[in-house]
C-alpha positions as CSV (number, residue, x, y, z in Angstrom):
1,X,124.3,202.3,115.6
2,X,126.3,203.3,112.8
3,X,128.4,200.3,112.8
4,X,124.9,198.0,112.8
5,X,124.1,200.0,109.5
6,X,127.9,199.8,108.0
7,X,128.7,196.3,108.7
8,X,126.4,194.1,106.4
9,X,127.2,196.9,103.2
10,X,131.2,196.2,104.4
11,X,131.0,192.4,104.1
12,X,128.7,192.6,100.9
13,X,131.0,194.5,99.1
14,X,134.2,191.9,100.5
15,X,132.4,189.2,99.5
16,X,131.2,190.7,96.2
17,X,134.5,191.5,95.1
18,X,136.5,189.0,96.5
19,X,138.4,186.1,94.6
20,X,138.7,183.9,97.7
21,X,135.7,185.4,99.3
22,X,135.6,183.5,102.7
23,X,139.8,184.6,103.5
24,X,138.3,188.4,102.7
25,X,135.5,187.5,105.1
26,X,137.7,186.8,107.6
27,X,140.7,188.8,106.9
28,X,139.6,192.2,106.4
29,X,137.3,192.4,109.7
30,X,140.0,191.0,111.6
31,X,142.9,193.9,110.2
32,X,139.9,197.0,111.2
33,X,139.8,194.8,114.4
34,X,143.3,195.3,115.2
35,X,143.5,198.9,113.8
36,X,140.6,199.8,115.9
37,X,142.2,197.7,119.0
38,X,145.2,199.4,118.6
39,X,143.6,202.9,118.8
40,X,141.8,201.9,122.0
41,X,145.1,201.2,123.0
42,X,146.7,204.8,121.7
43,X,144.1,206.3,123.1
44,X,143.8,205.7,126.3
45,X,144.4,207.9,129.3
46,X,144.2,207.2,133.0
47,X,143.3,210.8,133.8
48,X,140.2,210.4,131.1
49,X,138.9,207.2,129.5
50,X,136.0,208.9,128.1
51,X,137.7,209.3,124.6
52,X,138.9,205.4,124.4
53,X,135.6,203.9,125.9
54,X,133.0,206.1,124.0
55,X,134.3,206.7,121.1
56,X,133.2,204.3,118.1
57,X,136.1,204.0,116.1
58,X,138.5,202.8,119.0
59,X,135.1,200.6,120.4
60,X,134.1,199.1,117.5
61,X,137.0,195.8,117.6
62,X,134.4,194.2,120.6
63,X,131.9,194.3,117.3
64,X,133.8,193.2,114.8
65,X,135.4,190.2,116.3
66,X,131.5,189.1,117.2
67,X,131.3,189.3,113.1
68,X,134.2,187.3,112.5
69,X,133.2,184.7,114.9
70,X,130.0,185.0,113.1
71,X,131.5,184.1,109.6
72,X,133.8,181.7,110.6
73,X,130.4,179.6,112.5
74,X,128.4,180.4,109.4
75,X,131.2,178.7,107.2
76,X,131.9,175.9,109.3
77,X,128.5,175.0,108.9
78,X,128.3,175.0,104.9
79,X,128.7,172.1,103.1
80,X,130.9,173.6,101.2
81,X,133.4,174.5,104.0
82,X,137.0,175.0,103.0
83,X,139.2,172.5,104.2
84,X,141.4,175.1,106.5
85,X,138.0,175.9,108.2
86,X,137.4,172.3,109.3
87,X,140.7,172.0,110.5
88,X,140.6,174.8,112.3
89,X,137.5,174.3,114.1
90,X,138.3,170.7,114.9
91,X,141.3,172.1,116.4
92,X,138.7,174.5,119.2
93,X,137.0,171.5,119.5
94,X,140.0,169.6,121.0
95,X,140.8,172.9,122.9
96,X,137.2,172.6,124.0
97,X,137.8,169.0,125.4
98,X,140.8,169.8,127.3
């Protein structure tokens, strides 16, 4: 719940005070991604999981990474989608085809 209620006031205030507001977009979600990824990963002990799988700040990555793939579909859909956007999801498209 909390991270339902945090997540749209976090990516207002990167993309209000961003220069190049769609690399914030995508950058800053993915770095919490990895710090909370990489507490999952500190975290975890085969004698009790409970703290790695219930806890929000080492769950919340699963979240986040829905975001950023979020953004980065939002912004390849704008007519005004930076170039390294396009090439990038032509580029999954190919993978796609394979």
């Amino acid at each position: 719940m909390p991270f339902l209620c945090l997540w749209p006031l976090l990516l207002s205030l990167i993309l209000y005070f961003g220069d190049k507001r769609w690399q914030l977009a995508l950058i800053v979600p993915t770095i919490f991604a990895l710090i909370s990824a990489t507490l999952f990963a500190i975290l975890y002990s085969p004698i009790s999981t409970n703290r790695a799988y219930y806890g929000t700040d080492t769950r919340v990555f699963s979240f986040i990474i829905g975001g950023i793939v979020a953004i980065f579909m939002s912004l390849a859909a704008s007519p005004y989608c930076p170039k390294q956007i396009t090439r990038i999801f032509i580029f999954l498209k190919k993978l796609q085809a394979i």
